[in-house]
C-alpha positions as CSV (number, residue, x, y, z in Angstrom):
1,X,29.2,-5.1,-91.1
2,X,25.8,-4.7,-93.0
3,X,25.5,-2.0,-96.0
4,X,22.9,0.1,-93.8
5,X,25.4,0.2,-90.7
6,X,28.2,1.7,-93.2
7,X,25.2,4.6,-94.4
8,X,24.2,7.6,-92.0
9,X,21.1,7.3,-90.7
10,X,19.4,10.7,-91.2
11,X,16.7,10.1,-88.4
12,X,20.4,11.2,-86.5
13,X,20.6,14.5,-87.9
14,X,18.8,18.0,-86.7
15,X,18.6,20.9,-89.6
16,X,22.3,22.0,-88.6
17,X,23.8,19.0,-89.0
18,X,21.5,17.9,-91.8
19,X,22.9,21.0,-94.0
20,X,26.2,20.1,-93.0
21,X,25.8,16.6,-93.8
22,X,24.5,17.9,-97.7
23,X,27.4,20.2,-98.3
24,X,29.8,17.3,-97.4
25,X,28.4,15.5,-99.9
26,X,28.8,18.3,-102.6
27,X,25.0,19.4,-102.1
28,X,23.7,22.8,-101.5
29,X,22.4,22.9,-97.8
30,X,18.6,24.0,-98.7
31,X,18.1,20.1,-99.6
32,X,17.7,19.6,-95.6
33,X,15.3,21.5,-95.8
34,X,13.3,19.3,-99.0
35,X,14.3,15.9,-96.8
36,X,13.1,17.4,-93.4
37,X,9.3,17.7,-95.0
38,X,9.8,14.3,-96.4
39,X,10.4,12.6,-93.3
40,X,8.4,14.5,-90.7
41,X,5.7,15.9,-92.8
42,X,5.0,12.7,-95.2
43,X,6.0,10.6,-93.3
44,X,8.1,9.2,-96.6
45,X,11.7,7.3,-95.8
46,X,12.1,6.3,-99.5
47,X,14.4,8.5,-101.4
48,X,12.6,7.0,-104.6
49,X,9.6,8.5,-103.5
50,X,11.0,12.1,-103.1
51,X,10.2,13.2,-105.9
52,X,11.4,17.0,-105.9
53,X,14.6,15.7,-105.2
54,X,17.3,14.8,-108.7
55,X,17.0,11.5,-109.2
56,X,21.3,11.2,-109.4
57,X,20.6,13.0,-105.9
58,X,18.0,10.1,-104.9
59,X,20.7,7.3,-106.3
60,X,23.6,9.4,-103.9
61,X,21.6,9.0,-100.8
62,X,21.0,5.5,-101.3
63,X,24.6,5.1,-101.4
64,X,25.3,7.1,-98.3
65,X,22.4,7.5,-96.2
66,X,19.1,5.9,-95.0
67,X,16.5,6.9,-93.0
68,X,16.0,4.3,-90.7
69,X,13.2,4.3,-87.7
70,X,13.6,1.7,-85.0
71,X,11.5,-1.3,-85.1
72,X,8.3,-2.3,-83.0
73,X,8.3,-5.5,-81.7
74,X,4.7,-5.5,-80.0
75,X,1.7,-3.0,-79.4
76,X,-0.6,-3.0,-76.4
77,X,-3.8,-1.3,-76.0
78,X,-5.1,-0.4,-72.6
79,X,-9.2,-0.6,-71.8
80,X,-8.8,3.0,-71.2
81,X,-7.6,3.6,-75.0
82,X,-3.8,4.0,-73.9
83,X,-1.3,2.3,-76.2
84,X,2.2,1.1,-75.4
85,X,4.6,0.0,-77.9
86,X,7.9,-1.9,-77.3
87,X,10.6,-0.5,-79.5
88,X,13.5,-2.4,-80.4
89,X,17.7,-1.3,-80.7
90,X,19.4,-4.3,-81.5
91,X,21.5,-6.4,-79.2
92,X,18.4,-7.8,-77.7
93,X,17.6,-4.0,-75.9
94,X,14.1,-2.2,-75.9
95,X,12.0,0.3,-74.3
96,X,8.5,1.6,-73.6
97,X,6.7,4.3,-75.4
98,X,3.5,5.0,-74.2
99,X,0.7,7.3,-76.0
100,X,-1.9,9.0,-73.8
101,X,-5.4,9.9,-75.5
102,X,-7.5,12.1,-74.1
103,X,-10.3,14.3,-74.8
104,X,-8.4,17.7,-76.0
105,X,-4.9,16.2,-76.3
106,X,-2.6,12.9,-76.6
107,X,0.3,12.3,-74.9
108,X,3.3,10.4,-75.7
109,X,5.5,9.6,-73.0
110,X,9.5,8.7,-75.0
111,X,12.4,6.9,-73.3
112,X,16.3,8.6,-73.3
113,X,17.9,5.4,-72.6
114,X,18.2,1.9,-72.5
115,X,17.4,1.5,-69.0
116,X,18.7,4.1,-66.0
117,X,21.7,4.5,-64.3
118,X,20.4,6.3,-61.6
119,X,18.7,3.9,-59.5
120,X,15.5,5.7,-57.9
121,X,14.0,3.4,-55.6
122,X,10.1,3.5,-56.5
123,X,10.5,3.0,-60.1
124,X,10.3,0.1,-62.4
125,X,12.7,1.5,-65.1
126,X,15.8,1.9,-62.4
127,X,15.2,-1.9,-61.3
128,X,15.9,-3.0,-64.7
129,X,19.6,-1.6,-64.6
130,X,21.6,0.6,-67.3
131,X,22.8,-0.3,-70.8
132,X,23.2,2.7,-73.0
133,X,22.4,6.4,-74.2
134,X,19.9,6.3,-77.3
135,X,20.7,8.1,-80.4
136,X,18.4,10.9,-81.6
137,X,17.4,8.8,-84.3
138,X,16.0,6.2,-81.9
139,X,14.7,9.0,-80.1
140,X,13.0,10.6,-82.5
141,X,12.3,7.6,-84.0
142,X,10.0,7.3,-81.1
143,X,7.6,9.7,-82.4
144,X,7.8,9.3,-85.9
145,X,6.8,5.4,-85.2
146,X,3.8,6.4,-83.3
147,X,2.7,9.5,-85.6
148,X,2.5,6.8,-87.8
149,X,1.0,4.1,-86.1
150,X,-1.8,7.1,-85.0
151,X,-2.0,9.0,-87.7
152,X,-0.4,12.0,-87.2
153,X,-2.9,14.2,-88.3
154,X,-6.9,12.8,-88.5
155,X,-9.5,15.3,-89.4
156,X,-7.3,18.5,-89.6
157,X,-6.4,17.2,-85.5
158,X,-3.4,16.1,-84.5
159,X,-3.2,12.8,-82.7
160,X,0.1,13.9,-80.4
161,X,-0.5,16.9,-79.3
162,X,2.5,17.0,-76.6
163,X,5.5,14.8,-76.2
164,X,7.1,14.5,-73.0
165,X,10.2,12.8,-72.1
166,X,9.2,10.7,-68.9
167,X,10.0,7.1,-70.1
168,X,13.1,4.7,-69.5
169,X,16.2,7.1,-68.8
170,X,17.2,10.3,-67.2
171,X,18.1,12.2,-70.3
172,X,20.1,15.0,-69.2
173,X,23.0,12.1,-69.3
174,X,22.5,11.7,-72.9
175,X,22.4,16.0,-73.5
176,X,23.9,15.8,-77.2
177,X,21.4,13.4,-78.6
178,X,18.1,14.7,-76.4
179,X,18.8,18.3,-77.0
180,X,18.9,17.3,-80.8
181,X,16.3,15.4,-81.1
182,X,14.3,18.6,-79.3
183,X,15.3,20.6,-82.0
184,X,13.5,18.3,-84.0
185,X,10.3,18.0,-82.3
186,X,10.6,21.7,-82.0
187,X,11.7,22.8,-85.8
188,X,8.7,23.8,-87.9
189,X,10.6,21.4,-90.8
190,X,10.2,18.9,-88.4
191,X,7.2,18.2,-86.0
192,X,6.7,21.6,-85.3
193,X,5.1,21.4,-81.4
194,X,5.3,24.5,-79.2
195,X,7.4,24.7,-76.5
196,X,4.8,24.5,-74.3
197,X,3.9,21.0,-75.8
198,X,7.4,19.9,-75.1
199,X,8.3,18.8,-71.4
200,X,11.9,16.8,-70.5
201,X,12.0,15.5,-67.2
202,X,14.8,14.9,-65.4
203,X,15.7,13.5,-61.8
204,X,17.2,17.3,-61.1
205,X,20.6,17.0,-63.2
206,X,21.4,20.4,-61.8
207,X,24.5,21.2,-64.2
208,X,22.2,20.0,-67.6
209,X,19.2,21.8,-66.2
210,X,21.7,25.2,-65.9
211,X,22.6,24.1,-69.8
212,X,19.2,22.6,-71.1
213,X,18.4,27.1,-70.3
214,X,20.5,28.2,-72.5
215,X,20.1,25.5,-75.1
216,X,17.0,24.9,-76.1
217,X,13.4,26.4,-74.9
218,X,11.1,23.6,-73.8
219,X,8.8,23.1,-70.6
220,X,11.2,21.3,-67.7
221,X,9.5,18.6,-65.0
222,X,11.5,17.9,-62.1
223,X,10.9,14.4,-60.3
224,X,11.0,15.7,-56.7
225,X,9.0,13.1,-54.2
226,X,10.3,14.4,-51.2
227,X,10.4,17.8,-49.7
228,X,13.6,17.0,-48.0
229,X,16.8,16.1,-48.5
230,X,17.2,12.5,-46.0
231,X,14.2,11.9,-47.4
232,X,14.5,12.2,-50.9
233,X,18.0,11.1,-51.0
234,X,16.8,7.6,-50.1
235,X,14.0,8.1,-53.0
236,X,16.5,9.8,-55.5
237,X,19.9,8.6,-54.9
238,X,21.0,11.7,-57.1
239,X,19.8,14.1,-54.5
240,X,23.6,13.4,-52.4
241,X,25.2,15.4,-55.2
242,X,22.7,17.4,-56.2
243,X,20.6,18.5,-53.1
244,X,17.0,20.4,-52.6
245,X,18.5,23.9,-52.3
246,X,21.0,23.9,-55.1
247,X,17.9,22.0,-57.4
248,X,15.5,25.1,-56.8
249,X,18.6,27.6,-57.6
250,X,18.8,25.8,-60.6
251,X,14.6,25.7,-61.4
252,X,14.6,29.0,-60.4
253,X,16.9,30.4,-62.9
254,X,15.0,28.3,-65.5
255,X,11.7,29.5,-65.1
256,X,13.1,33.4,-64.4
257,X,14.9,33.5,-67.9
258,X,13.8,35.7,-71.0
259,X,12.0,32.4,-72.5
260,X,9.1,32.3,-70.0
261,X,9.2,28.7,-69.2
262,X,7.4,26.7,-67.0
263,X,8.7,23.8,-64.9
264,X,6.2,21.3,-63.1
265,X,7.6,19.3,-59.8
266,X,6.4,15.5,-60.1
267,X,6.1,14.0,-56.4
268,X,5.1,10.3,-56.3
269,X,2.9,9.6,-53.3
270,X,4.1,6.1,-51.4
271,X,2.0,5.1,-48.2
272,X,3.4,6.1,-45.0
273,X,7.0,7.5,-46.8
274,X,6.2,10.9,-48.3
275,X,2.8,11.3,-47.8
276,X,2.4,12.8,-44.6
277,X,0.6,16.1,-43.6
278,X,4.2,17.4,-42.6
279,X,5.3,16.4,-45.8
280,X,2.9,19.0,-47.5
281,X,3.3,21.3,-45.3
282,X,7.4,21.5,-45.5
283,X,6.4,21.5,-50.0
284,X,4.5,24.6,-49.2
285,X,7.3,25.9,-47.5
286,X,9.4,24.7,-50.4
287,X,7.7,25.7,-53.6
288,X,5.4,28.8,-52.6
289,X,8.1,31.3,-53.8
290,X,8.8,29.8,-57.3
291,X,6.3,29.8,-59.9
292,X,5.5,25.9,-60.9
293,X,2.8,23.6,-60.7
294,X,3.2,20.2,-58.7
295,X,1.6,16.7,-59.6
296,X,0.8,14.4,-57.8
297,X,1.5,11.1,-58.6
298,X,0.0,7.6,-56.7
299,X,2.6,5.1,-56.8
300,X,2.2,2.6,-59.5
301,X,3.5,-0.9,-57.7
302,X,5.5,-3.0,-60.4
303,X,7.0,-6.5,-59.1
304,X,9.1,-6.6,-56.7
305,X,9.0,-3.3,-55.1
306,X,8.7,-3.0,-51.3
307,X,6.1,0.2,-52.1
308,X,2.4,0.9,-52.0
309,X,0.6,3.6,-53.3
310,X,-1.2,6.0,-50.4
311,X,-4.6,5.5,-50.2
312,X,-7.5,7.6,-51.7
313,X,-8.5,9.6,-48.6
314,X,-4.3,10.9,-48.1
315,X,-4.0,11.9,-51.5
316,X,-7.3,13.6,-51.3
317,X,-6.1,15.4,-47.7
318,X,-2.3,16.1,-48.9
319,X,-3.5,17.8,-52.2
320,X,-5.8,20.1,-49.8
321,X,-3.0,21.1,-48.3
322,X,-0.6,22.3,-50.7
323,X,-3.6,23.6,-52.7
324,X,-4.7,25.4,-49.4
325,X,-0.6,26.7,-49.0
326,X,-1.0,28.9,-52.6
327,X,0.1,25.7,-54.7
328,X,-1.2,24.8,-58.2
329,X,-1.2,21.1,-57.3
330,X,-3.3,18.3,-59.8
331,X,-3.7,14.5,-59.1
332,X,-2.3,12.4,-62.0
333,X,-5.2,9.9,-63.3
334,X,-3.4,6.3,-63.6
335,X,-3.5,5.5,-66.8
336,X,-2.8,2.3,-68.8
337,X,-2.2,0.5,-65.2
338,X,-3.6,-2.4,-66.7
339,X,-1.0,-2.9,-69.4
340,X,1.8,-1.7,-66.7
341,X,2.0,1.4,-69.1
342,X,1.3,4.1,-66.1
343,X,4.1,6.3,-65.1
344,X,6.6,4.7,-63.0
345,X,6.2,1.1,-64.6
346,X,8.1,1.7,-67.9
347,X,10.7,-1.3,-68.2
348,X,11.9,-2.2,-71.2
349,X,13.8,-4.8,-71.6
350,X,17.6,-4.2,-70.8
351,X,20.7,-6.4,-70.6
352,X,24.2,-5.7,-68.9
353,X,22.5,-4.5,-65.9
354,X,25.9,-3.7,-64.4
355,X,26.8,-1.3,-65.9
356,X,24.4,0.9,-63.8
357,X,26.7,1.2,-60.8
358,X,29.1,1.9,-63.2
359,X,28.1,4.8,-64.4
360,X,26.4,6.2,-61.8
361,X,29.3,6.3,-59.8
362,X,31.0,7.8,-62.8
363,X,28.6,10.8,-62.2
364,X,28.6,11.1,-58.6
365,X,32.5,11.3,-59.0
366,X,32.4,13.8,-61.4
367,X,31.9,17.4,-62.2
């Protein structure tokens, strides 16, 4: 075992567990607060270099701790100005994270996991299989890499405006270290974003969207793609425990609590599946009562898939409909296609692909 893997990697810790981690070390608690700036504000993961820290402080927290980001491994850059980086974990594992720019905002799109366990047919991420939760260091390691890279701030702007947590991974199975690393993103010690600016997506977890409510307030995106439940259960496998009516109780007592949050149904458009004017019609049926916004997503193909994306024309004539229903529906503009950085074709790279069926059956079977 190395010296770093023996020392706490603070990238791990939130505030609360940043002050707890100072007063085990015989510290007063307000130094989480001195550390937090360091890190998220300068960008600094030196203790040498914190200079309003003692230096027997800065000589204790090389013995103990580190603050220790993930590594890149390789950076594309779309024609359209989008760039994906592959982050590495060790143990030959890595996923996607994919920044957005455009003209009054940047997007990064950050993974949960290494890999998915829950095996959606049209994307790219649950053909790879499942290996493991990340930590919220690697999570939020995410960002602080691509702040970074970007330059968090350029011209009194920020360069990531919103984060949204759409990559490799669903990550209401990893609540502990997501919901953490929210806090983070969140925290004015730390990146400081809105809630608005925030958005975890999930495949409709219904018990961790119930809890995500009462844990944390950030903007919720719920990958729907069918408005049906044979339908979508052959898109989302998830759907046989968690059906359509028990996923807008649950969406419905998010967006109704004190917080005023918004949730945003994602619905992936696959030629001749879900794309149908009856398909529409039955989401207008769906939706119209509960205050969202829906997206519309053309498929993105990735090897191997048995998919196509719907042509321009449907698209077109199924986003009339809803619209025409009372919906607040948007078409999403492929971006980064060329680098397979658009949504659905985040892959990684992940090993032990069998532990997927594992631990999805693990859930299924489960409370």
């Amino acid at each position: 075992m190395s010296v770093t893997e023996t020392r706490i990697n603070l990238l791990d810790l939130d505030e609360v567990r940043l002050r707890e981690f100072f007063l085990s070390i015989g510290e007063k608690p307000f130094r989480a607060e001195q550390i937090l700036k360091w890190i998220y504000h300068q960008g600094v993961t030196d203790f040498d270099q914190m200079t309003n820290l003692s230096k027997d402080l800065r000589q204790n927290l090389e013995r103990v701790a580190v603050v220790e980001p993930p590594k890149v491994l390789s950076e594309q850059v779309s024609l359209d100005g989008t760039t994906k980086w592959l982050i590495g974990f060790g143990g030959g594992n890595a996923v996607e994270t994919v920044f957005i720019p455009e003209p009054n905002r940047g997007t990064l799109c950050i993974s949960s996991q290494v890999g998915c366990a829950l095996n959606c047919t049209f994307c790219a991420t649950g053909a790879q299989g499942f290996n493991r939760n990340l930590s919220t260091g690697e999570i939020i390691g995410q960002v602080w890499l691509a702040a970074r890279a970007l330059g968090h701030e350029r011209n009194g702007k920020r360069r990531i405006t919103n984060v949204v947590l759409m990559g490799m991974g669903e990550p209401l199975l990893n609540f502990d270290a997501v919901t953490a690393a929210l806090s983070l993103l969140r925290h004015d010690l730390g990146f400081g974003f809105a809630a608005k600016r925030v958005t975890l997506s999930t495949a409709g977890l219904v018990p961790g969207i119930d809890k995500l409510r009462e844990t944390i307030d950030v903007a919720l995106a719920v990958s729907l793609h069918a408005p049906e439940d044979t339908l979508r259960e052959t898109l989302v496998p998830l759907n046989k425990k968690y059906p359509i009516k028990e996923l807008m109780r649950s969406c419905a007592d998010y967006v109704s609590d004190k917080h005023k949050r918004t949730v945003t149904f994602e619905y992936t458009l696959i030629d001749g599946v879900n794309d149908q004017p009856e398909h529409a019609r039955k989401l207008v049926k769906l939706l119209r009562r509960l205050p969202s916004k829906l997206n519309l997503i053309p498929f993105n193909p990735f090897p191997g898939t048995r998919y196509r994306c719907s042509p321009d024309e449907r698209i077109r004539k199924f986003q009339e409909i809803v619209m025409a229903g009372g919906l607040i529906a948007t078409v999403r503009k492929t971006r980064g296609d060329d680098i397979d950085a658009a949504c659905g074709q985040l892959a990684g790279k992940v090993l032990d692909r069998t532990r997927r069926s594992q631990m999805f059956r693990e859930h299924m079977q489960g409370n």
